[in-house]
C-alpha positions in Angstrom: -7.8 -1.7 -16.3 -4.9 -4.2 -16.5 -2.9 -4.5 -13.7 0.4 -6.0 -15.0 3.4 -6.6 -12.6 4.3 -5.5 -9.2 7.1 -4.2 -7.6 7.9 -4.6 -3.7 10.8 -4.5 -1.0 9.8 -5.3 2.7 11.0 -6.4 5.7 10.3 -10.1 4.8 11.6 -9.9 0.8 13.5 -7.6 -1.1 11.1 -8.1 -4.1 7.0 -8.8 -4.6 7.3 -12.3 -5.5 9.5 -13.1 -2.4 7.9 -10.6 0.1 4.7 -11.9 -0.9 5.3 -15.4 -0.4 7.4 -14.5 2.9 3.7 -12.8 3.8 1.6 -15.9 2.8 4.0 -18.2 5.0 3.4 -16.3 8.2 6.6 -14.9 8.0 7.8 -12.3 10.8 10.5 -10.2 10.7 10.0 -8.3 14.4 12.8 -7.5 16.2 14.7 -5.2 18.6 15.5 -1.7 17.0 18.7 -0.4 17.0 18.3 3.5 18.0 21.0 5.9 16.8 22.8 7.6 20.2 21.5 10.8 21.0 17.7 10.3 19.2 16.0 12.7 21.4 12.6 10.6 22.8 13.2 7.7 22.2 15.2 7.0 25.4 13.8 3.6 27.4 14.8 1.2 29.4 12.4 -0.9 27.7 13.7 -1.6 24.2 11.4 -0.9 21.1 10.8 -3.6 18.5 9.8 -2.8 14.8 10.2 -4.5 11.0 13.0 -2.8 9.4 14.5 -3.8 5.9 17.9 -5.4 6.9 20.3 -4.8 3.9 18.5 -2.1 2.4 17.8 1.0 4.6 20.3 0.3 7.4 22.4 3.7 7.8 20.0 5.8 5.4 17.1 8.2 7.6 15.3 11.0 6.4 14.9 11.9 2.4 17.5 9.1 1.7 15.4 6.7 3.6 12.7 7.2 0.9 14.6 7.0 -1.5 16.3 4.1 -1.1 12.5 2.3 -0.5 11.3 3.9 -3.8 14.1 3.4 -6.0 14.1 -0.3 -4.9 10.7 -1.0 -5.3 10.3 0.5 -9.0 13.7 -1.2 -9.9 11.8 -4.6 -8.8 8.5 -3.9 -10.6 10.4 -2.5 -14.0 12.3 -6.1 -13.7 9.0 -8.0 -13.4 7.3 -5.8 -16.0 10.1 -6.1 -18.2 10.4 -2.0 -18.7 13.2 -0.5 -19.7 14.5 3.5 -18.2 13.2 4.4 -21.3 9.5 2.9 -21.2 9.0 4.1 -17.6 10.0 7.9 -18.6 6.6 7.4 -20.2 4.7 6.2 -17.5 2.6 8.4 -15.0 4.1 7.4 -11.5 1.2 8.3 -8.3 2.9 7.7 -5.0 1.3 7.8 -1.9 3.7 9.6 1.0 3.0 10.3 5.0 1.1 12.8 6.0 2.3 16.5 5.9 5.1 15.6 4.0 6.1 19.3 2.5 6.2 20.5 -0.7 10.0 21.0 -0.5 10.4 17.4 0.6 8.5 15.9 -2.2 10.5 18.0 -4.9 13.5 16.4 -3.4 12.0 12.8 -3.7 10.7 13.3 -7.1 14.3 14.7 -8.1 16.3 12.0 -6.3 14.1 9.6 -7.8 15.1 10.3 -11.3 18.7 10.5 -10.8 19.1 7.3 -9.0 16.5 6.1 -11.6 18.5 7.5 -14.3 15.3 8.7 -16.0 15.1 12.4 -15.9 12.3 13.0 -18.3 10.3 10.9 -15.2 10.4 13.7 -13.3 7.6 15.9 -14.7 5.2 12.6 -14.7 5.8 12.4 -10.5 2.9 13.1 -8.7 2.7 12.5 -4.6 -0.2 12.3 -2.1 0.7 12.7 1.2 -2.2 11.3 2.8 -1.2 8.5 4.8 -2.7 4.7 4.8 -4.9 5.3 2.0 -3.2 8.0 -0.2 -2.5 5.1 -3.0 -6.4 4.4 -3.7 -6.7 8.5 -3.9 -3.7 8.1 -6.3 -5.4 5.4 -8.0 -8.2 7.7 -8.8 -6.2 10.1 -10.6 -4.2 7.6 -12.6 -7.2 5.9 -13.7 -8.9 9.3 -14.8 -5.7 9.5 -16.8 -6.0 6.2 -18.1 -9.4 6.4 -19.6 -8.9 9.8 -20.8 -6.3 8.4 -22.9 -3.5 10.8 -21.8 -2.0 8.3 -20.5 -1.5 4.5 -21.4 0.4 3.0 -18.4 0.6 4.4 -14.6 2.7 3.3 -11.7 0.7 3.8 -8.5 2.0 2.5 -5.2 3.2 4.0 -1.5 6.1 4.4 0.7 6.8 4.9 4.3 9.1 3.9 7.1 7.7 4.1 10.4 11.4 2.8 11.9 12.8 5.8 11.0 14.2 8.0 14.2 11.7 11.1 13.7 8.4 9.4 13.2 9.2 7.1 15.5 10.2 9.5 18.5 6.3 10.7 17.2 5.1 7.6 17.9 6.5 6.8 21.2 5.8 9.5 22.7 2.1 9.4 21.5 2.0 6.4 23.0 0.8 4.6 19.7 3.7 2.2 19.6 3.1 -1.7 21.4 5.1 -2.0 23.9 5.6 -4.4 27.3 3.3 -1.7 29.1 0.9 -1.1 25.8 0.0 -4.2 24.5 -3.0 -2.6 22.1 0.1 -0.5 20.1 1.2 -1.3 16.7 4.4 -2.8 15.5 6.4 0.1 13.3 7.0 -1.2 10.2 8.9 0.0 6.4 7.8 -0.7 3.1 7.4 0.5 -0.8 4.9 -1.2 -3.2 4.1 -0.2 -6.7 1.7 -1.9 -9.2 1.7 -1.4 -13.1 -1.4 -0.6 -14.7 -2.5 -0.5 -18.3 -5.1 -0.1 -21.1 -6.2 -2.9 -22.2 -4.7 -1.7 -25.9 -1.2 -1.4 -24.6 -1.0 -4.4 -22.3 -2.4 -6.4 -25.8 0.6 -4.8 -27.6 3.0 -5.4 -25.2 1.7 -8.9 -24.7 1.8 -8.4 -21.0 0.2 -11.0 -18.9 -2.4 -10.4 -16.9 -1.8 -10.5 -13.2 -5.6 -8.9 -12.4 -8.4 -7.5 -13.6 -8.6 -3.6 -11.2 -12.6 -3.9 -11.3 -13.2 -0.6 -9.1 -12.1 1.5 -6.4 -13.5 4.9 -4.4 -12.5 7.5 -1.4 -14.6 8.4 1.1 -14.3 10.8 4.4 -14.7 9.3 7.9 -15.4 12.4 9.7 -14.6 11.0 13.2 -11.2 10.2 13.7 -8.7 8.2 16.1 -7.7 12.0 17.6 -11.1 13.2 18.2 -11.5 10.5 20.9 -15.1 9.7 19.8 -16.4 6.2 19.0 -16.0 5.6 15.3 -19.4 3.6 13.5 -17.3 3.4 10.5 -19.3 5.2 8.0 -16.1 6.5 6.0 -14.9 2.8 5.7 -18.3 1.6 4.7 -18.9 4.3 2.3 -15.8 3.5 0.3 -16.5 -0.2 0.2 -19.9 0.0 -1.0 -19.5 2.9 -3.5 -16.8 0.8 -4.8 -19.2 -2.4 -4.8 -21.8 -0.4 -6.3 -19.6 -0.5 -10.1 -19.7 -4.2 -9.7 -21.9 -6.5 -11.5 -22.8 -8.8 -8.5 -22.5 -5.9 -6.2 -19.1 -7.4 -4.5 -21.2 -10.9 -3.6 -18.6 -13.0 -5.1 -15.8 -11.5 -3.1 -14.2 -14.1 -0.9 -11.2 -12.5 0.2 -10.3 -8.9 2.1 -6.7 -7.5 2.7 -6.6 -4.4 4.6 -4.7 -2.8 7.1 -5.4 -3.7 10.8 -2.5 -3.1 12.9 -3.2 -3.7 16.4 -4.8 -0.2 17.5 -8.0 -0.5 18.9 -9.7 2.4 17.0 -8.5 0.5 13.5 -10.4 -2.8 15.2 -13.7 -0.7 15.5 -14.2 1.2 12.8 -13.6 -2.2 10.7 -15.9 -4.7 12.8 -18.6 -1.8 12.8 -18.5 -1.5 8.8 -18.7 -5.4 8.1 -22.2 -5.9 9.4 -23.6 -3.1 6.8 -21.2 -3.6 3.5 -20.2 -7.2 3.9 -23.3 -9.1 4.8 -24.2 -9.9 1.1 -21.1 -12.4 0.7 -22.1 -15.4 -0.7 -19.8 -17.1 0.9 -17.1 -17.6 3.9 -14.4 -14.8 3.4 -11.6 -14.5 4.8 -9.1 -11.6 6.5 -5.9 -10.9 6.1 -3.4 -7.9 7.4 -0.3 -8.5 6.4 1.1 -6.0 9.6 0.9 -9.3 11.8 3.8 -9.9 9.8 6.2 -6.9 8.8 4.0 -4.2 11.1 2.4 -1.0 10.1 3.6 0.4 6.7 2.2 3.8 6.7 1.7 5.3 3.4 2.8 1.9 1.4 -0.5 -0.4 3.2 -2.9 0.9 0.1 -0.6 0.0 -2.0 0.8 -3.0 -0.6 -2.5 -4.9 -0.2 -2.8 -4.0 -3.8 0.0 -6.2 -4.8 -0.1 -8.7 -2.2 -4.0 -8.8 -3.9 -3.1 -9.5 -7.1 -0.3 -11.9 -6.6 -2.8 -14.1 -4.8 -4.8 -13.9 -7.7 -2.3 -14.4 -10.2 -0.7 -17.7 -8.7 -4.2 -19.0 -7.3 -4.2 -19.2 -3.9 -6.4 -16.7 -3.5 -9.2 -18.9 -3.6 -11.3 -16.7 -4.8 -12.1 -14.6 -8.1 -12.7 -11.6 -6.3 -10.4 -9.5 -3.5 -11.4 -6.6 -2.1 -8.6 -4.4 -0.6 -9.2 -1.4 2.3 -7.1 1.2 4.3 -7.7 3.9 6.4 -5.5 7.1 6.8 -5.5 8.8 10.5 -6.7 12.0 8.6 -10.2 10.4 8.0 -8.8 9.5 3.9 -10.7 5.6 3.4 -10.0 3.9 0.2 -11.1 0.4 -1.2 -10.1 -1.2 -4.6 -11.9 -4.5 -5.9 -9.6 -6.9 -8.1 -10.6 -9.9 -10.7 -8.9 -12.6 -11.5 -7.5 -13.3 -15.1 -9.2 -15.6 -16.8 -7.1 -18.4 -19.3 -8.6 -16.6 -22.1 -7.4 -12.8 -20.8 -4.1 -13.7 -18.9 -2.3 -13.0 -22.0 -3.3 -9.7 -23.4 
């Protein structure tokens, strides 16, 4: 499939194209957190530091929170795409939430979504999966299916989260999960939405879209030992998903010379990921490199699938990539582990 424009707002841009170059810079945007009098748990003499969006989610929490960060980053991708409220009521839109996130809570979303949107005929095209890291490659699945089935012509996929928010992160404290003075092997809490337009290859020629990546192939798997059993993880969910998804490739994923995923300073993350590179990345041709864009804006939750996505095919699209191949990985605490393989577009396909 096509994928034709992103959408983004982060703590380091309040669109892809600047978030994503903020992310290629180094860019950090770590500081102190300012928690609301009277947040039960999160009381400390040591203060906590995180990556929220200043300008954008200050003084929203909850529901609003969400969306605020999904309105945003759809209003940025519909600019890029060059969609119009009327176009993207015709889109299927696959959004990757947190975990557990209720069936109530969702109907909210999807409703709030439209009215800010101003697009109510969106709202029965609104599907969420509240899986965590990876719920946007499970999402991808679907849309594809959709895709190829022909019930669809263009789907929105992408993730949102805020890990800065007062209730997950009284969660987090008090799991001891966050990095702190005293827990230096924590992760930063982080915010984000990303979205990424994909299209037949039909529509994206009629609309004379250009390009940005070629989505080669993506898969699930299960990793049936997780961070909260407290058993070493081998990372056979992780390797499953990359080599299934390597297995659709033509040169099995040996061109590949770039991985995104999303590494956040937790040791179990660390493991399962330097235990699955020996087995599904050892057929490289040649050097690859890493990236994690949480050294720089901190965990995103739900939005990392996605995020990598876009931050994938933006180095694709301007070249510095160096390479014609990205692969993309993320791992939900639930055991969910997606990967998605992207192309570059060639001078002859850039312009469908």
């Amino acid at each position: 499939m096509a994928l034709t424009s992103i959408g983004m707002v982060t703590s380091v841009g309040l669109g892809a194209y600047a978030s994503c170059a903020a992310l290629r810079a180094g860019i950090v945007r770590i500081r102190e957190l300012d928690v609301p009098q009277g947040t039960e748990g999160l009381a400390t003499s040591r203060p906590l530091v995180g990556s929220p969006i200043k300008g954008l989610t200050e003084g929203y929490f909850g529901l609003g929170r969400w969306v605020r960060l999904a309105v945003d980053g759809l209003r940025d991708l519909m600019a890029n795409a060059g969609l119009d409220t009327g176009q993207l009521a015709q889109v299927g839109l696959f959004i990757g939430l947190p975990p557990d996130t209720s069936q109530e809570r969702q109907q909210q979303l999807a409703t709030r979504i439209t009215q800010w949107l101003q697009t109510p005929g969106l709202i029965s095209r609104i599907r969420f999966y509240p899986q965590g890291h990876a719920s946007a490659v499970q999402a991808l699945g679907d849309a594809l299916a959709q895709l190829r089935q022909g019930r669809l012509a263009m789907a929105v996929v992408g993730g949102l989260d805020s890990l800065v928010d007062p209730e997950p992160l009284t969660r987090l404290r008090n799991e001891g999960r966050l990095k702190t003075d005293d827990h230096p092997v924590g992760f930063v809490p982080g915010e984000a939405s990303a979205f990424f337009l994909l299209e037949t290859p039909l529509m994206a020629r009629r609309r004379k879209a250009t390009v940005m990546a070629w989505l080669e192939s993506s898969h699930v798997s299960r990793e049936p030992v997780t961070a909260a059993s407290g058993k070493p993880c081998n990372g056979q969910g992780l390797g499953q998903a990359i080599t299934s998804t390597f297995e659709a490739l033509e040169d099995r994923g040996a061109s590949t010379g770039l991985v995104i995923n999303d590494l956040n300073g937790e040791l179990y993350r660390a493991e399962e990921f330097s235990k699955a590179v020996p087995r599904v990345l050892h057929l490289l041709r040649a050097p690859w490199r890493l990236w994690h864009p949480a050294d720089c804006i901190g965990d995103t939750g739900a939005a990392s699938g996605a995020l990598s996505v876009c931050m994938g095919a933006r180095a694709l699209a301007r070249g510095y990539a160096a390479t014609e191949q990205i692969l993309t990985c993320a791992s939900s605490e639930e055991g969910l582990r997606g990967a998605v393989c992207l192309r570059g577009a060639s001078k002859e396909d850039e312009h469908a």
